[in-house]
N, C-alpha and C positions, 0 to 999 in steps of 0.2 A: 301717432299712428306708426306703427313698425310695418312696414313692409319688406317682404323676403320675394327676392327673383331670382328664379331657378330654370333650368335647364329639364324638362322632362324627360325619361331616359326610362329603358325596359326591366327596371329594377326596382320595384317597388317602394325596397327600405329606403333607398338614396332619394326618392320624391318626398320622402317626412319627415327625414332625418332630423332637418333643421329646424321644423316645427315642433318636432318632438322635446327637443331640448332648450325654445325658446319661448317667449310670451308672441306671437306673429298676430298681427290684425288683419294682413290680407298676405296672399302668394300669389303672385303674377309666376306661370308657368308659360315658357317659351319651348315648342317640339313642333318634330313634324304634325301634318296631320291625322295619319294612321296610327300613330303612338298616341297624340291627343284621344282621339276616338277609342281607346285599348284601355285605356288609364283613367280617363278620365271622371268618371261616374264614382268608382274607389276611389282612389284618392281622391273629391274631392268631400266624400261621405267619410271617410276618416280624418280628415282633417279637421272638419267642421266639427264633429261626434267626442272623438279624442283629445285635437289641438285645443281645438277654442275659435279656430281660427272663424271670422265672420265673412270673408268676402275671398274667392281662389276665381282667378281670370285666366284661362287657357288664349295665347299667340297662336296659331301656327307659322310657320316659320319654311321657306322654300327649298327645297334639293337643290335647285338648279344656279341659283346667283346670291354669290355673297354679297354684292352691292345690297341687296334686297333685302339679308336675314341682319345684314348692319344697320340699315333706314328702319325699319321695324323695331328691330332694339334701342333703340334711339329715339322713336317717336313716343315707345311706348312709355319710356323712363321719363322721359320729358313730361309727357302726360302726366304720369303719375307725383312727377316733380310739383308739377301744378297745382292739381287735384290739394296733395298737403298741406300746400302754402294757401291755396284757400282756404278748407277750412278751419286750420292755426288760424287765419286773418279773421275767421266768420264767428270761431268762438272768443278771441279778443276782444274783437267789439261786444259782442252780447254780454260779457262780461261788466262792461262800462255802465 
């Protein structure tokens, strides 16, 4: 599973860029939430339509404390960190 995380931003091409010129399973997009909300509905209908991509998760992510937009980046990787190593682990076994 390839996962791509990006930075959501008021420029359309720059949110598909990377999808556009790679094979991506999922895109975790980290923005505010007014950019989320602006953006979100398009790209994440273009990326499904055109990339391939199967799965686009919107963070939002706070103005006010970077302690906050760190912890959130960090949990959410981690997460996802997980997430992989399970099911690598889940289809190993079934394999067996």
């Amino acid at each position: 599973m390839v996962v791509n995380f990006e930075f959501l931003g008021d420029e359309p091409i720059e949110n598909v860029i990377t999808c556009m010129h790679y094979k991506i399973d999922k895109v975790v997009f980290f923005g505010y939430h007014e950019i989320i909300q602006g953006y979100k509905e398009s790209t994440e209908s273009f990326l499904r339509k055109y990339c391939g991509v199967k799965k686009v998760v919107f963070v939002a992510l706070s103005h006010k404390s970077l302690s906050s937009v760190t912890d959130i980046i960090s949990r959410v990787v981690l997460w996802m960190k997980t997430m992989i190593v399970y099911f690598v682990t889940q289809k190993i076994f079934s394999m067996k």
